[in-house]
C-alpha positions in Angstrom: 2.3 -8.6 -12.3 2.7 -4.5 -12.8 3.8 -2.9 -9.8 2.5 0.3 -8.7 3.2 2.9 -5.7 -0.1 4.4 -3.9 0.3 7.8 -2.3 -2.0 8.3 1.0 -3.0 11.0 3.1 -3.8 10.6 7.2 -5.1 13.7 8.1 -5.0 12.4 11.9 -1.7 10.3 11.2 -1.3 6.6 11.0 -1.6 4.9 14.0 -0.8 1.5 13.6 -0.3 -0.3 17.3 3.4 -2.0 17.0 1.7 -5.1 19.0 -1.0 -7.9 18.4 -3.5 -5.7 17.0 -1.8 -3.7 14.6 -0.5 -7.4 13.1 -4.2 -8.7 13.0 -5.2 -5.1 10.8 -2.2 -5.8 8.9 -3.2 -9.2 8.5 -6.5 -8.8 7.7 -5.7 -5.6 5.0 -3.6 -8.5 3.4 -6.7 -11.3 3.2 -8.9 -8.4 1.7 -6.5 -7.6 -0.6 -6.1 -10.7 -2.0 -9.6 -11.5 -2.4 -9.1 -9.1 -5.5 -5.5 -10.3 -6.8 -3.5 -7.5 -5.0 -0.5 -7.7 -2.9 1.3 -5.8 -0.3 4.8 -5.6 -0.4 5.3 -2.5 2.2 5.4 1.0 2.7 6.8 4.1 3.2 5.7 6.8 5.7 7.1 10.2 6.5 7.9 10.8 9.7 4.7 13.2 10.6 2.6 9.6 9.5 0.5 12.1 7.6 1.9 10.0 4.7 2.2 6.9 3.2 3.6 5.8 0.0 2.8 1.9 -0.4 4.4 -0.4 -2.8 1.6 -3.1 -4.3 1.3 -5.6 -6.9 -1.4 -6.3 -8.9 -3.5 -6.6 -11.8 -4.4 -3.0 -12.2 -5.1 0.4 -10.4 -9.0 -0.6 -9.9 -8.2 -3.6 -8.1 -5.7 -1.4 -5.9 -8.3 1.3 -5.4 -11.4 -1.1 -4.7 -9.2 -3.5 -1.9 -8.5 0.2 -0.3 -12.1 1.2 0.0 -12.9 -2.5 1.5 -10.0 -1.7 3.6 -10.9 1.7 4.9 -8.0 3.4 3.4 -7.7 6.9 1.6 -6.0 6.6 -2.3 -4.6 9.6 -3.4 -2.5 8.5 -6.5 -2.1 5.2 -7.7 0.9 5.6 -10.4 2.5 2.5 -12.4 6.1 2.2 -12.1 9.1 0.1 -13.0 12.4 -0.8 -11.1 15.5 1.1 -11.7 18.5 0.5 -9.5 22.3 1.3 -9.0 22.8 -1.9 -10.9 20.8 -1.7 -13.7 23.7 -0.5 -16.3 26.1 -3.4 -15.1 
C-alpha cells in the first residue's frame, strides 16, 4: 500500500483532549478512514499545533483527501513518499 505524508494547517491549533474524548475522535477519525481503505499510522505536530504532518496509508491521495473532508480536517499537501533510513546502505 503507498504511503504518503499530509501537511495540515490549524489556524486555532489542534486541540485534541489527552483523555476519553480525544481517544473517541481519534477513534472514530480511524473508523471513517477505513470506510475508504486509508490508515492512520501517526503524526507529527510542531510545537505551536498550528501544524500537523500525518503519516497515512492507502490506496491513493483521493481516498486520503475525501476520509479528511468526512473527518473535518484541513489537507494542505498530500505528497507520496518512500522510506529511507540510517540502514538502508547496510
Amino acid at each position: 500500500m503507498p504511503r504518503y505524508i499530509v501537511e495540515r494547517t490549524f489556524s486555532e491549533g489542534l486541540n485534541i483532549p489527552m483523555n476519553e474524548e480525544g481517544e473517541a475522535i481519534c477513534s472514530n477519525v480511524n473508523a471513517t478512514n477505513g470506510t475508504l481503505g486509508v490508515n492512520w499510522v501517526h503524526s507529527y505536530v510542531s510545537d505551536d499545533k498550528s501544524k500537523t504532518f500525518c503519516v497515512y496509508d492507502g490506496p491513493d491521495p483521493e481516498a486520503i483527501r475525501k476520509a479528511a473532508e468526512r473527518n473535518g480536517l484541513p489537507v494542505d499537501r498530500i505528497t507520496r513518499v518512500s522510506a529511507l533510513d540510517p540502514y538502508f546502505y547496510r
